[in-house]
C-alpha positions in Angstrom: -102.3 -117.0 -110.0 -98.7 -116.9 -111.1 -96.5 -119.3 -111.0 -92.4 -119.6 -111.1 -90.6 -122.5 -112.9 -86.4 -121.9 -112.3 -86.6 -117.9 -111.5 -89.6 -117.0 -114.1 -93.4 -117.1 -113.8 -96.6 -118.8 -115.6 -100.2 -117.8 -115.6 -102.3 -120.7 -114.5 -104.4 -119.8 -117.5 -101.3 -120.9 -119.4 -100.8 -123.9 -117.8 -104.6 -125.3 -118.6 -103.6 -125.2 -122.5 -102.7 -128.1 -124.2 -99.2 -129.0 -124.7 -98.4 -126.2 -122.4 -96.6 -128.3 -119.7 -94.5 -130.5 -122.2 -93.7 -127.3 -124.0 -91.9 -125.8 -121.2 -90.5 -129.4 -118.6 -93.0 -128.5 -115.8 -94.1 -132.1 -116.0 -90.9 -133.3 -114.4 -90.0 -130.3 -112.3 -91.2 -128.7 -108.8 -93.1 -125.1 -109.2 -92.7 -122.5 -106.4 -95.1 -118.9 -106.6 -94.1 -115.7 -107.8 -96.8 -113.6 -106.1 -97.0 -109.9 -106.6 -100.3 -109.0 -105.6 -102.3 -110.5 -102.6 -105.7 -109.7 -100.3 -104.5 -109.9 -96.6 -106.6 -109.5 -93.3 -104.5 -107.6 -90.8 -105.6 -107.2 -87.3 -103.7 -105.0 -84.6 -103.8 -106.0 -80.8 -106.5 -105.2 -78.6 -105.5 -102.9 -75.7 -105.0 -104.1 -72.3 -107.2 -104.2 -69.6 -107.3 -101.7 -66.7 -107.5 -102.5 -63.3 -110.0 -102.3 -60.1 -107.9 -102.5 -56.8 -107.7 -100.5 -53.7 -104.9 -99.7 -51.8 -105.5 -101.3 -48.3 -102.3 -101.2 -46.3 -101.9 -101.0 -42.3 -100.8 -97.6 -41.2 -102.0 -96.3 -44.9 -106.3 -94.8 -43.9 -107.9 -93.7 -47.1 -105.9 -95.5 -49.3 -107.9 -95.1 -52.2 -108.3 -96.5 -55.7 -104.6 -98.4 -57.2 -105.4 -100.1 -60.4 -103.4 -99.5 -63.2 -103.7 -99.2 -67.1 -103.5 -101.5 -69.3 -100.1 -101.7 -72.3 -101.3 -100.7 -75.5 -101.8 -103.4 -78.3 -99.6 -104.3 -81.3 -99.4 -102.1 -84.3 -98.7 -104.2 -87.6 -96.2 -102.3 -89.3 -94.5 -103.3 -93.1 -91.1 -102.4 -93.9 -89.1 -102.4 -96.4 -87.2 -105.5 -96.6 -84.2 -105.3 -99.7 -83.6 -108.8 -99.9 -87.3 -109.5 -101.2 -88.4 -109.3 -104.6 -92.0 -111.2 -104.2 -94.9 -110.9 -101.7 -94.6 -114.7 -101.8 -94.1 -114.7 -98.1 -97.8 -112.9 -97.4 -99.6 -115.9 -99.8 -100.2 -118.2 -97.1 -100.9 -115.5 -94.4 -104.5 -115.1 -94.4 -104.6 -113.6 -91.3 -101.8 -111.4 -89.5 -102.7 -110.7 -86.0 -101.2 -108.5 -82.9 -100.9 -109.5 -79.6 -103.1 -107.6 -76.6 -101.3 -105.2 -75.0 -100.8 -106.3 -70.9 -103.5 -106.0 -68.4 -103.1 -103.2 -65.5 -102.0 -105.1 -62.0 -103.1 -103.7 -58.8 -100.4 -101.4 -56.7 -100.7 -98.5 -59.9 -99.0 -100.9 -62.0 -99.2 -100.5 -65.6 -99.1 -103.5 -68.3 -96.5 -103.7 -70.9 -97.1 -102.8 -74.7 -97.5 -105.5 -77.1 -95.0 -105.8 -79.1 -95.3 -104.4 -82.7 -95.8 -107.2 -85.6 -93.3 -106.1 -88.4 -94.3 -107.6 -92.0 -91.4 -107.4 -94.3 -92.1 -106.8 -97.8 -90.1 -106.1 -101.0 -89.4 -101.9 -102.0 -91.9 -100.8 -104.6 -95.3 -102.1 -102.3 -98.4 -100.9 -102.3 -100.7 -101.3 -99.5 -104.3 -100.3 -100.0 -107.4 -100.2 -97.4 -110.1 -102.1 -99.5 -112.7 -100.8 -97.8 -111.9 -96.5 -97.8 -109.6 -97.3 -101.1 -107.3 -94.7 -99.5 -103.3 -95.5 -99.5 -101.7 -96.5 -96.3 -98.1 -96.7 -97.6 -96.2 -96.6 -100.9 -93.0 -98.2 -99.6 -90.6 -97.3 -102.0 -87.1 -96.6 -100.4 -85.0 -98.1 -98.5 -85.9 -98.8 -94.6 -89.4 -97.5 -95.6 -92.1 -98.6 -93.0 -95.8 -98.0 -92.3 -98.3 -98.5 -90.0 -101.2 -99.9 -91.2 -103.5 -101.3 -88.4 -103.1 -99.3 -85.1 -103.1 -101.3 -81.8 -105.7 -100.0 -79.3 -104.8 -97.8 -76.5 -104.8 -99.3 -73.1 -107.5 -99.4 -71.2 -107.8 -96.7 -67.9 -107.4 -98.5 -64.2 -109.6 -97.2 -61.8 -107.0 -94.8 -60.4 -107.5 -92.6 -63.5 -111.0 -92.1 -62.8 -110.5 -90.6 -59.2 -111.9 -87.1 -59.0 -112.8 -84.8 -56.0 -116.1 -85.6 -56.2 -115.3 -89.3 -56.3 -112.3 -90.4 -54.4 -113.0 -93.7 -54.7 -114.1 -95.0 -58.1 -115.5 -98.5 -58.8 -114.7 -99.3 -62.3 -112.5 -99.3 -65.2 -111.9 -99.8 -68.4 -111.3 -103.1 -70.9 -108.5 -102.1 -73.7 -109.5 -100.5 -76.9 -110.1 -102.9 -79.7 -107.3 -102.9 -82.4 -107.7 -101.6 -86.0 -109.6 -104.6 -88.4 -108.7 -104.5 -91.9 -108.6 -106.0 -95.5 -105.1 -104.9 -97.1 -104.9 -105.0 -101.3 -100.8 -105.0 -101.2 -99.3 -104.7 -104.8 -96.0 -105.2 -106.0 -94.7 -102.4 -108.4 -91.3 -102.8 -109.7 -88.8 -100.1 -108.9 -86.8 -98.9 -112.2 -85.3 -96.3 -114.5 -86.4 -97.7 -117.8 -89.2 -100.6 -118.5 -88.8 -102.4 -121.7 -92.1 -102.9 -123.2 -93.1 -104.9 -126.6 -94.5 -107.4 -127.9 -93.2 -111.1 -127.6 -90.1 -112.6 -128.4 -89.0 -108.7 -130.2 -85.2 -109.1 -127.9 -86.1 -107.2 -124.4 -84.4 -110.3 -122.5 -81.8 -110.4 -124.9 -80.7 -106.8 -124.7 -81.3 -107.0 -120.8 -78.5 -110.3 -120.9 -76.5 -107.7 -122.9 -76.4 -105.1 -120.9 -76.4 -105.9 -117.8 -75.6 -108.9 -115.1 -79.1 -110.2 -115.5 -80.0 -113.7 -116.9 -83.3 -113.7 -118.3 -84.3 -116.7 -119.9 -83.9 -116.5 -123.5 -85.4 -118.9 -126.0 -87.7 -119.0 -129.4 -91.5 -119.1 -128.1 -93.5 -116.7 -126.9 -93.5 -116.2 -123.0 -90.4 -116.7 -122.1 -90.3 -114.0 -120.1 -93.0 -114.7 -117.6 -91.7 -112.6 -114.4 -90.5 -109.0 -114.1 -86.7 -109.1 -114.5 -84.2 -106.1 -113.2 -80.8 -105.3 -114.1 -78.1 -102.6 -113.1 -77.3 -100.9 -116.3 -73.8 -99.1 -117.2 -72.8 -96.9 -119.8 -69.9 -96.0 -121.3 -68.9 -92.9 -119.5 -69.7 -94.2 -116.0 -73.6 -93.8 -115.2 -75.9 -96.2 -114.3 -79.5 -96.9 -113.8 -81.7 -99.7 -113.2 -83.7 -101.0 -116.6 -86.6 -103.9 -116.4 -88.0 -106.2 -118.5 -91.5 -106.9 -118.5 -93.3 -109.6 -120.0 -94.8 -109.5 -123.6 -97.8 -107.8 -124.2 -100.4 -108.3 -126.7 -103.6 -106.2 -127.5 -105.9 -106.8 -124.9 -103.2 -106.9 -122.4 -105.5 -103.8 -120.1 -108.6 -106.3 -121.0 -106.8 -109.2 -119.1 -105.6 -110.8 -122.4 -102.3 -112.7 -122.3 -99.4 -112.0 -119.4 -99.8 -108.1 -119.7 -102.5 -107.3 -117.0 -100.5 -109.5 -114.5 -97.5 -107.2 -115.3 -98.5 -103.7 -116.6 -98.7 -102.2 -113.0 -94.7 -102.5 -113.0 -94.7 -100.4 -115.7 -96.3 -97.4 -113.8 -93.0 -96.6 -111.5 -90.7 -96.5 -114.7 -89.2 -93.0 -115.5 -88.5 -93.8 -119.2 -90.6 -96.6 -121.3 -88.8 -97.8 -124.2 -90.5 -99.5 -126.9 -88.8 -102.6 -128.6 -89.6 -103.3 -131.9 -88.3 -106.5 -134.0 -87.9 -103.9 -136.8 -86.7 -106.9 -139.2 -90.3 -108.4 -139.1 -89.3 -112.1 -138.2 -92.3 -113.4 -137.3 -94.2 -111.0 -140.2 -95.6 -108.5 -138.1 -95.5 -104.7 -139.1 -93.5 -103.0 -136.4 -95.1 -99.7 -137.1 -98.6 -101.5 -136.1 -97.0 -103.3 -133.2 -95.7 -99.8 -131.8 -99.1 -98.4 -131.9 -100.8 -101.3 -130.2 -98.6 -101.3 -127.5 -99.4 -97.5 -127.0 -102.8 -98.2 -126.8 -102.7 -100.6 -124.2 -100.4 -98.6 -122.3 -103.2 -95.5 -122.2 -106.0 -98.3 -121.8 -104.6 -99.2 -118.3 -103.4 -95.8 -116.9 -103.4 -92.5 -118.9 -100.4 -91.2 -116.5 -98.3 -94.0 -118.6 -98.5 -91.9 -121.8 -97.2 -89.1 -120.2 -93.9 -90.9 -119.3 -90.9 -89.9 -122.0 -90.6 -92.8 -124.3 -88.3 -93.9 -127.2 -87.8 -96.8 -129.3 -85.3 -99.3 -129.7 -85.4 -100.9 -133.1 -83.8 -104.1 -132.9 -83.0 -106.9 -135.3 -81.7 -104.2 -137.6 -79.6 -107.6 -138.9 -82.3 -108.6 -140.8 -83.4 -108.2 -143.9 -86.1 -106.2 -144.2 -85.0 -103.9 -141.2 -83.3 -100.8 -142.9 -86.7 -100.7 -145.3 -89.2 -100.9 -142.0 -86.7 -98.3 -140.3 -87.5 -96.0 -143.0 -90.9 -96.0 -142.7 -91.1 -96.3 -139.3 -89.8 -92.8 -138.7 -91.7 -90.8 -141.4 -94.9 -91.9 -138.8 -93.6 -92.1 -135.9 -91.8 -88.4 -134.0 -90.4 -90.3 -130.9 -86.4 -90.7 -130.8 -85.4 -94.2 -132.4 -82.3 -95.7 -131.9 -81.6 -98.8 -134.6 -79.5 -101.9 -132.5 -79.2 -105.2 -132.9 -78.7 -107.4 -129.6 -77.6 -110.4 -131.0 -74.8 -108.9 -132.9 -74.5 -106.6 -130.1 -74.4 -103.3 -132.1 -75.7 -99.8 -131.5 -76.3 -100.2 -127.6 -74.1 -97.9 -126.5 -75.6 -95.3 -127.9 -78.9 -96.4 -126.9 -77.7 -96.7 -123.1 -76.0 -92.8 -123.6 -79.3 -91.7 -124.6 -81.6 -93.2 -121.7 -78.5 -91.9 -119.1 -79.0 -88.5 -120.9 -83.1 -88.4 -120.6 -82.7 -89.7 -117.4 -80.6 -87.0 -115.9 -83.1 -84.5 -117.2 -85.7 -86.3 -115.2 -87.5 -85.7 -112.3 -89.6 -87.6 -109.7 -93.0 -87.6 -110.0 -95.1 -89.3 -107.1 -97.0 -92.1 -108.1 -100.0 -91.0 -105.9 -101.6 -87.9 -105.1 -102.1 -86.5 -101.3 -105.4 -86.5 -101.1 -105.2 -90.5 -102.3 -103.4 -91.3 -98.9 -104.8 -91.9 -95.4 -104.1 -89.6 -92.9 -104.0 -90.2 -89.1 -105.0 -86.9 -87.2 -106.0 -86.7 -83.5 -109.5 -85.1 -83.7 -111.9 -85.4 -86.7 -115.3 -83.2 -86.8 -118.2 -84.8 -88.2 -121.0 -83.1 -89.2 -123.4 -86.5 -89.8 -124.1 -88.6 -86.5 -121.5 -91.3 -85.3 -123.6 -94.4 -84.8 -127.1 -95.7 -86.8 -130.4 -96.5 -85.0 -132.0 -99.2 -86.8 -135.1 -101.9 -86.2 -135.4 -105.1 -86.0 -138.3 -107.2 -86.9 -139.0 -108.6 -83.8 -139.3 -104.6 -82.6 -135.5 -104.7 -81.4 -134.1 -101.5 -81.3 -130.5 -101.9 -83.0 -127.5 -99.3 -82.2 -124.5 -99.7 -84.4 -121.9 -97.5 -85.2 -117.8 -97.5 -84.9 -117.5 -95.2 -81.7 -120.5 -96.4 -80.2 -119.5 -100.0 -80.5 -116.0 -98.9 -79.3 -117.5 -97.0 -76.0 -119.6 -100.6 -75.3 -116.6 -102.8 -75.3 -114.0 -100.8 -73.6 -116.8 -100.6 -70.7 -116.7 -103.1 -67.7 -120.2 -104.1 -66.8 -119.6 -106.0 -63.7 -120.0 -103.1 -61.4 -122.8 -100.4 -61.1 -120.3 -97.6 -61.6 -119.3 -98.6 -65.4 -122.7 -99.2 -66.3 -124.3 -95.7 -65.1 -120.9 -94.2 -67.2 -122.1 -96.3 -69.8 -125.1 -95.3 -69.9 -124.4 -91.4 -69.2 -122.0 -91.5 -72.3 -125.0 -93.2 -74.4 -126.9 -89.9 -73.3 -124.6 -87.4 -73.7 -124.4 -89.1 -77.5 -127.8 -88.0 -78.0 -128.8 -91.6 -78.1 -131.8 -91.8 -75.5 -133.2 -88.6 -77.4 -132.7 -90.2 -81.1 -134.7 -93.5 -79.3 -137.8 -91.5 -77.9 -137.7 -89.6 -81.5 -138.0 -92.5 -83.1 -140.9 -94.2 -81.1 -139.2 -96.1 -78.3 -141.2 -96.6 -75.7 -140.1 -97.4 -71.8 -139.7 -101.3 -72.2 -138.7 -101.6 -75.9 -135.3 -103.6 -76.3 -132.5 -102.1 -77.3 -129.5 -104.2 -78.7 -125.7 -102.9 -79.2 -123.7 -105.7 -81.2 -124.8 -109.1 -78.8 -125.8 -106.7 -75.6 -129.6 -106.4 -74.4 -131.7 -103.9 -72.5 -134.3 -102.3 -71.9 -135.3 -98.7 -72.8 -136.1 -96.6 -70.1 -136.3 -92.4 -70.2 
């Protein structure tokens, strides 16, 4: 868990340290949640019933069957919301639900559609079926939206069912259950350029610098505990959006430190640019720092070291810099660009040079196709759609998506459904798989809390 003190976030591992809380005035203070990734249960609206009724009017012989369908359920749909920034508002939602769709009235009237359920969430979001691991949406423009649980269809009044060789049908059907699912949705931060390094080496200060941002700024490690964004303007009129991320140490890909909570923000960056306190404040070799920050980088997602990278060597101020700089570039072929942020020198030459990489860039989809989850009207199966199982008291046990579908959508409070019911159980191969199996006439047969007996 994450947590936000005045605009920037904490790891609760953090805050168990000693110290930690006086360190930083949370002992005083409120804390709110910064929350970019969350486990939500969606469910979309059942489908309405349909209805059983018979038109019986005077002057009106052979009326025949009037019952209409039932109003489809509610879909849950996210959108993209621009004034968000945090899936804060999904924390608390354990559950999002849709409402049933109307149930079918007599006289061929139809029930109303549920209205959709529309979940706002921040550009840049992720949303992940848990259970397929397929991608329902990457939401990552403006007015972006996705369905993610489908409201069931409504169910048929009896009216639909009239044939000529029935003219008169008895039953109809209950609504289709709505889509069930477990959601992962992740948050990944939308920029041109991601400022990556290790602690306190300047990326909030050059952030403050160039842009309108206010990072918070100060001499310990972590201040930077959130993702910040700023708008970015050079010289000669362009602009892009550059991010700083929070300080990563080795074992960032491992969990270590703030990195894992962070390093997924890094994957929707065009450009990475490595600071480097080239002036070696706190004693650390930057050409060692450089390469550690590489490796965690490939550690979490290869794709990352395929993204065009310089460096920016700050604190060129400081003493030791211009020797480090030296030796820096004899190992390292990437382009380097010497600044220093505090004195505010050389960043207009860095910003010309991410404005010029950027313009040669081009947009490469975070996903591939096949990672998505496509919604198609028929799908051929070659393996069976439900399971035949045994229990040990001898109960025979039908499970299965469709089959469980075709059992609740049916009415069983008139002969009609039932013999459809179980004509639809036949035409399944269902009765054969039974007897193939060993069922004899009188063996129980269960589909999810429904009982009876087998008979050929």
């Amino acid at each position: 868990m994450i947590f936000i003190h005045k605009g920037f976030s904490i790891d609760s591992k953090l805050l168990k340290k000693k110290g930690f809380y006086a360190k930083i005035g949370l002992a005083k203070e409120g804390i709110t949640l910064f929350i970019d990734d969350v486990i939500l249960k969606v469910e979309a609206g059942d489908g309405g019933d349909g209805c059983t009724a018979f038109r019986r009017e005077k002057y009106v012989p052979m009326g025949g069957p009037f019952g209409g369908n039932g109003g489809r359920g509610a879909n849950i749909i996210f959108k993209v919301d621009e004034g968000l920034h945090t899936l804060l508002d999904l924390r608390y939602q354990k559950t999002i639900k849709g409402k049933k769709g109307e149930n079918g009235k007599g006289k061929n009237q139809h029930g109303k559609n549920a209205e959709d359920v529309i979940v706002k969430v921040p550009q840049g979001t992720v949303v992940t079926d848990t259970d397929t691991g397929l991608i329902l949406g990457d939401l990552k423009e403006k007015g972006d939206e996705v369905i993610v649980a489908y409201g069931g269809r409504g169910g048929r009044g009896n009216t639909a069912f009239k044939t000529q060789r029935n003219t008169a049908p008895d039953f109809s059907e209950n609504g289709e259950p709505g889509e069930k699912k477990i959601l992962h949705v992740e948050l990944k931060l939308i920029a041109d350029v991601g400022l990556v390094g290790f602690p306190s080496v300047g990326k909030s200060t050059i952030l403050s610098v160039v842009s309108r941002s206010k990072p918070k700024i100060a001499a310990y490690h972590f201040t930077t505990l959130s993702p910040s964004l700023g708008v970015v303007k050079t010289k000669d009129g362009r602009s892009f959006v550059m991010a700083d991320l929070p300080g990563l140490i080795e074992g960032a890909s491992r969990g270590e430190g703030l990195g894992d909570q962070f390093l997924r923000h890094i994957e929707r960056t065009k450009i990475i640019a490595h600071v480097v306190d080239m002036g070696s404040f706190e004693g650390r070799d930057p050409l060692e720092d450089y390469k550690a920050i590489n490796k965690e980088l490939s550690l979490f997602s290869e794709k990352l070291m395929k993204k065009p990278q310089v460096v920016i060597a700050n604190k060129m101020d400081l003493e030791n810099a211009k020797e480090n700089l030296k030796r820096f570039k004899k190992e390292i072929k990437v382009p380097v660009y010497p600044i220093s942020a505090m004195n505010q020198e050389g960043l207009d030459d860095v910003l010309i040079a991410l404005a010029d990489l950027l313009d040669k860039q081009e947009e490469v989809p975070l996903f591939e196709e096949e990672q998505f989850e496509s919604h198609v009207l028929y799908t051929f199966k070659k393996e069976e759609n439900y399971q035949i199982t045994r229990d040990d008291d001898g109960t025979w046990v039908i499970s299965g998506k469709e089959i469980e579908k075709i059992f609740k959508m049916t009415k069983f409070n008139s002969q009609e459904g039932v013999l459809r019911f179980a004509r639809r159980i036949r035409k399944m191969g269902i009765d054969d798989k039974l007897e193939e199996l060993g069922a004899k006439d009188g063996d129980k047969v269960r589909i999810l809390d429904f009982v009876f007996e087998y008979n050929r």
